[in-house]
N, C-alpha and C positions, 0 to 999 in steps of 0.2 A: 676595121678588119685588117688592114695593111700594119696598125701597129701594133697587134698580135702576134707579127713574126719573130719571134724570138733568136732566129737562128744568124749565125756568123754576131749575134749584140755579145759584149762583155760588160757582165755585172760585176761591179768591183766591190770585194770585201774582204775580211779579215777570216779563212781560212786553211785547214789543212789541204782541202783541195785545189785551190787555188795556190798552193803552195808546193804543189806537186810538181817533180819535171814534167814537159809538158810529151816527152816519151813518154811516160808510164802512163799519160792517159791518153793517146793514141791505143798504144796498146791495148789499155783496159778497154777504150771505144769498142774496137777491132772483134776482141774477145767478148764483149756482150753482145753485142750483133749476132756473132757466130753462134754462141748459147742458145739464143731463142730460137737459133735451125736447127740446134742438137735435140734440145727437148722436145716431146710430146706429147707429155702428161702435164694434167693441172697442177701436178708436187713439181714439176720443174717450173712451171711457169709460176707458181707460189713461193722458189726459192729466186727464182730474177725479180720477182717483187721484192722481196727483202734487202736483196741487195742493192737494188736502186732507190730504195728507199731512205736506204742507210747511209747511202753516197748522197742523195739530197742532202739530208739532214746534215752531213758535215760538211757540205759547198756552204751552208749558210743563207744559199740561196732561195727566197720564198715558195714554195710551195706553189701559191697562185700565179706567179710569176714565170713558174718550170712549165706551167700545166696552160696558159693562155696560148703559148704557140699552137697546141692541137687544135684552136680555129681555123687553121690557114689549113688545114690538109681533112676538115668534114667533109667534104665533097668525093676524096678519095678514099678517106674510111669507109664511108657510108656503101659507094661503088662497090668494094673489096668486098663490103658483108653481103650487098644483095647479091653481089656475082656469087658467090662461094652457098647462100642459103639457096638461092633457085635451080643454079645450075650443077648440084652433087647428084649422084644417085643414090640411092639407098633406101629405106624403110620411111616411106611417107607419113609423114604425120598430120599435116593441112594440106590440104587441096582445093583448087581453087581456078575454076575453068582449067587451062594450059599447065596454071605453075601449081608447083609443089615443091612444099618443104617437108626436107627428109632430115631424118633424126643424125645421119652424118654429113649434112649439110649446115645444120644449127651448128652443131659441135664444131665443124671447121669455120664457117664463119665469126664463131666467137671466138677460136684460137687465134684467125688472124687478124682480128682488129683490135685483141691485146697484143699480138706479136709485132703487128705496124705502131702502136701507141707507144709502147714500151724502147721501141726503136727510135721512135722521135725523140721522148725523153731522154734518152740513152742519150743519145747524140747531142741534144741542148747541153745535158750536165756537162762536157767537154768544151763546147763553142761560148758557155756561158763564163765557164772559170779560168780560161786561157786565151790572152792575148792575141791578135793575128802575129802579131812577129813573133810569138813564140812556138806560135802552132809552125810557123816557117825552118822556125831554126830545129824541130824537135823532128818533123816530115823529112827535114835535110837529112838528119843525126838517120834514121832510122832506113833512109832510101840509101843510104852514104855506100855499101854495097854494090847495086847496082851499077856504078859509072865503068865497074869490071867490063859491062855489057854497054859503053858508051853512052849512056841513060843521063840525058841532061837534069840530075836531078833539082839541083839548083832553081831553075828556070822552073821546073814544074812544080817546086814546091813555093815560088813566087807567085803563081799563077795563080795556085790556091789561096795565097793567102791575099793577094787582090781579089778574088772574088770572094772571099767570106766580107773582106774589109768594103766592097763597094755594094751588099746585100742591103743593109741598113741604108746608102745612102741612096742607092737605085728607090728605095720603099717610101723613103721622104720625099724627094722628086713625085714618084708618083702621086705623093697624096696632095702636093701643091697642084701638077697639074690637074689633076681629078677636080679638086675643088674650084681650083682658074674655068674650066671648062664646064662645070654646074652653073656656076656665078655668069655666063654667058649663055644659058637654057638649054647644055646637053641631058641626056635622059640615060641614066646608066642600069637604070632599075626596069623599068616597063619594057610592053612587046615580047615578042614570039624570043627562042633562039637567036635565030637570021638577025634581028633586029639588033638585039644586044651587041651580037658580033658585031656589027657596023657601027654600033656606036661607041664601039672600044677604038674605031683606029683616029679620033681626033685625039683620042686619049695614050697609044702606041706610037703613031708618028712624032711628036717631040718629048715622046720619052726614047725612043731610041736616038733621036737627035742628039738631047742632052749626054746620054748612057757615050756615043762616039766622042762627042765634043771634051768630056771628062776623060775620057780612054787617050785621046792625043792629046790634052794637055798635059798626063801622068809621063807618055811615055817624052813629051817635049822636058821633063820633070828630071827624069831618070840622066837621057843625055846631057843637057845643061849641066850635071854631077859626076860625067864620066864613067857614067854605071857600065860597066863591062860583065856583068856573068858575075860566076863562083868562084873563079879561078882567082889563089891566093889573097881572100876576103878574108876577114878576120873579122871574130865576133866580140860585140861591147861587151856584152855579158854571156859569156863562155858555159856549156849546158853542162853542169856537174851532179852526178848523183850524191842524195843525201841517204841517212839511216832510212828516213822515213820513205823514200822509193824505194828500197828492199823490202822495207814491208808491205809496201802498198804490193809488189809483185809477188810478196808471199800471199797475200791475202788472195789475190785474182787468180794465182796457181790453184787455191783450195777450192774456191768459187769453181773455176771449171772442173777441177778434178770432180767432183761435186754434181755437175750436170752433167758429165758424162756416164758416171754409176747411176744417176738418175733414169738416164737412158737405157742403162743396160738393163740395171734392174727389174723398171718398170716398162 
């Protein structure tokens, strides 16, 4: 289960997407997020399938690979559908003691567990085809604005990009300790609730251990190299737009233009 998570891994390969500043696909993230709150109709949400579709297909990135992180988050799809099926009101259609599913209940519920899916996705295709230090230097590039407002941008776009880059190691940790602590006769599976909870903190206590112990020797890392902040850093490889990021923002300009007349129209 733990190595299903796809999110903050970079798959390395030879494409357009991956070849993209890693601004334009910030951006493009940002703006598909927002699309799937703009739309309403199944024609919008059949026009962000296409286009995520299309943006697969040119990351290079498999397919079964995109779509395996959606195990890590069945528990909160699943939540999302029954919440949004039982507790809508409207035109019942099954009834059943207490609950009942109403006919705009189905309908919202199956809008939001393609709007969560599509969202997940969304977000892999960006964490999959862009580096953490790019995603750093691109968050910097784009927060760059804000220091107007004394906004430590720097710092906080390091932050993210240590936490995308320690996702993947925190997840291996855990699957060593998980397995260290089966191999010694913990129970992670059986019993009530209650139980399972309890049997997660031999499995929490020296994972958060480790998680501090990694955290001070990063920041003993940092000092040791004289790391001061943003202030007059200079980049190895400096963020310059190409042709192909014009077009990449022409294409995302039509893409929403797109879901907005979607909206309007329908």
């Amino acid at each position: 289960m733990l190595r299903d998570i796809t999110l903050g891994q970079y798959y390395q390969t030879d494409s357009v997407i991956h070849k993209l500043d890693p601004r334009v696909k910030l951006v493009a993230t940002l703006c598909f997020i927002v699309s799937l709150f703009v739309v309403k109709s199944w024609v919008g949400y059949a026009a962000a399938a296409v286009f995520l579709v299309v943006m697969i297909r040119l990351s290079h990135v498999p397919f079964r690979y995109m779509v395996k992180g959606m195990k890590a988050i069945v528990f909160i799809l699943l939540f999302t559908v029954v919440f949004n099926l039982f507790l809508t009101p409207g035109e019942t259609l099954v009834s059943v003691w207490k609950l009942r599913i109403t006919k705009e209940g189905l309908r919202l519920a199956v809008m939001m567990a393609v709007r969560l899916s599509f969202l997940i996705v969304g977000s892999s295709v960006m964490t999959l085809t862009t580096t953490p230090n790019s995603l750093t230097d691109g968050m910097e590039k784009l927060l760059k604005p804000l220091k107007i407002f004394k906004v430590p941008v720097h710092e906080v776009a390091m932050m993210m990009s240590i936490a995308l880059r320690f996702i993947p190691i925190l997840l291996e940790e855990t699957d060593k300790i998980m397995k260290a602590q089966i191999a010694r006769g913990a129970d992670f599976e059986s019993g009530n609730l209650i139980k399972k909870a309890k049997a997660m903190v031999p499995l929490l206590v020296p994972l958060f251990i480790s998680a501090f112990r990694r955290a001070n020797d990063l920041a003993m890392a940092m000092e040791a190299r004289c790391y001061r902040g943003g202030e007059h850093r200079t980049k190895m490889k400096p963020l310059r737009y190409a042709a192909r990021d014009r077009v990449a923002y022409g294409v995302l300009a039509a893409y929403f233009a797109l879901c907005i007349m979607i909206r309007i129209w329908l």
